[in-house]
N, C-alpha and C positions, 0 to 999 in steps of 0.2 A: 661778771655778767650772768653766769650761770644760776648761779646762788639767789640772786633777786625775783625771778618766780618763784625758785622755790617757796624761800620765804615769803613770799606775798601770797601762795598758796596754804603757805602753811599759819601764814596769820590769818588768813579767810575761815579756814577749818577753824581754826579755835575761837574765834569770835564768833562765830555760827552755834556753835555749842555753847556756849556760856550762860549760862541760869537757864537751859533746856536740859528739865531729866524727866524721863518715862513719868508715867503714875504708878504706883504702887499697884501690884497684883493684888486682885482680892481673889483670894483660890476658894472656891467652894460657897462664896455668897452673890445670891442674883441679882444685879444691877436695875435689873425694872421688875416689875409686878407680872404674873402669869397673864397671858391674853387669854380672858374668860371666855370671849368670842367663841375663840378654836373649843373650848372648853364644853360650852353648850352646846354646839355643833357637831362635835362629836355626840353626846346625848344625845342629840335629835335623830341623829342617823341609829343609835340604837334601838331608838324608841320604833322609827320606824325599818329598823331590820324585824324588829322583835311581833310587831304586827302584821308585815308580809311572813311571815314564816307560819304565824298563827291561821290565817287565810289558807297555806299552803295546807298546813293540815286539815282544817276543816273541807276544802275542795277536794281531798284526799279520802276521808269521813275515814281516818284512821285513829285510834286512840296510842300514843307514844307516850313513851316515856322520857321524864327533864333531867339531867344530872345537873350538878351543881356551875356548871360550867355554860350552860347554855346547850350542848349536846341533848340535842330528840333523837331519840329509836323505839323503834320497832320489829320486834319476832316476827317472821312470816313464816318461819319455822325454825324448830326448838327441840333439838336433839338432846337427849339427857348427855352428858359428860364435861371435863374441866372446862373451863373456859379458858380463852388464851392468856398469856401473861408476858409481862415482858421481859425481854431477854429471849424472845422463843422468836422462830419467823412463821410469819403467818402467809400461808397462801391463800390468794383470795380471786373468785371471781368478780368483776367486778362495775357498774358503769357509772359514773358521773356526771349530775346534769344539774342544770341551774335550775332555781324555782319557775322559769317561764318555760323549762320540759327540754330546752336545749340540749342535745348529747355534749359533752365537753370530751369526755375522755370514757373509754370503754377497754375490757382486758377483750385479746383474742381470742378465736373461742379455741380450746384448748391449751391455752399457753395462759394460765393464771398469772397476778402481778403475784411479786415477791417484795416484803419486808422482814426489817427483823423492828419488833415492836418493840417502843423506847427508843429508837434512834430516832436521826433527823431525817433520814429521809422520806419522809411523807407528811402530810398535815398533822396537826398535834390533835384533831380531833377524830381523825384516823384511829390514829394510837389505841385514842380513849375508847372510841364505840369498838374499838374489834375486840377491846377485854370483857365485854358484856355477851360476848359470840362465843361455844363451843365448834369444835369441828361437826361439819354438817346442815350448823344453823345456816340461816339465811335473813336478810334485814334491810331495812330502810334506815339508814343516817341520815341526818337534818344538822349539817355542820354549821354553826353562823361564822362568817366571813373573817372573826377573829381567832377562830382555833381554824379554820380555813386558808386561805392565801390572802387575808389581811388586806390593808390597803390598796394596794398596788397588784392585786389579782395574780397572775401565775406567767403575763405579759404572752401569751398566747392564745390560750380559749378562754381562761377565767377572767371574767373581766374585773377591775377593782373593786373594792369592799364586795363581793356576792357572797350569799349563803352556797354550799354544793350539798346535794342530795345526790345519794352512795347508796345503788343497791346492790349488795354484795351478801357473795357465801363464800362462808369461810369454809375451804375444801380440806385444807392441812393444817396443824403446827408440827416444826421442827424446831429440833433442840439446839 
């Protein structure tokens, strides 16, 4: 008596499975075509980051300079000596504000932020503009929102996709 579920369980499982096998993995090739959509849409949003930033400057009537990256700066002062590099930490004063003039983030005043440039902890366009800066300089960055905090903002003052504008002096590097 015992026997007879089983087996009726065990004949259910294997007729259940019979001429039922997975599909084949296809590893490394994409099953539907890119959604150009998202594709354009992201363009359009660059197009117009690329024109609000342009705006910014001109209401600014600053002349900046473009790195290949999309990073704008400008010298507000320009100390002869190396500029920083990475591997080095750089002190910085510093305040961060959106292009609509918002404060997001500011250093205390005597308590400079600290990095070490080349790492991850700050924005990658950080990085970039503080190597264009000697100790003593001081500058305008014009981060766009991809070397910035990207999509999804900073989830507390920066809100998604923004440009930040970085006016910072670079007080130190250490080795």
């Amino acid at each position: 008596m015992r026997r007879a579920p089983l087996c009726l369980a065990l004949l259910f499982l294997v007729a259940c499975g019979e001429g039922r096998t997975p599909p084949a993995a296809q590893v490394g090739q994409h099953t539907t075509a890119p959604d150009n959509r998202l594709i354009e849409e992201n363009k359009r949003f660059a197009e117009r980051e690329e024109a609000d930033i342009q705006a910014w400057i001109r209401r600014q009537g600053m002349a900046m300079a473009a790195t290949g990256t999309g990073l704008r700066y400008a010298l507000l002062r320009d100390v002869p000596g190396d500029t920083a590099r990475p591997g080095q930490q750089a002190v910085i004063n510093f305040t961060a504000c959106l292009l609509n003039g918002d404060t997001a983030y500011a250093s205390e005043p005597g308590k400079p932020g600290i990095f070490r440039i080349g790492h991850a902890d700050v924005e990658s366009g950080l990085h970039e503009g503080i190597q264009h800066l000697s100790p003593g300089d001081s500058a305008v960055l014009v981060i766009p929102s991809a070397l910035a905090f990207g999509l999804l903002g900073d989830r507390e003052k920066i809100p998604m996709r923004s440009t930040v504008v970085y006016h910072i002096g670079l007080v130190a590097v250490k080795k």
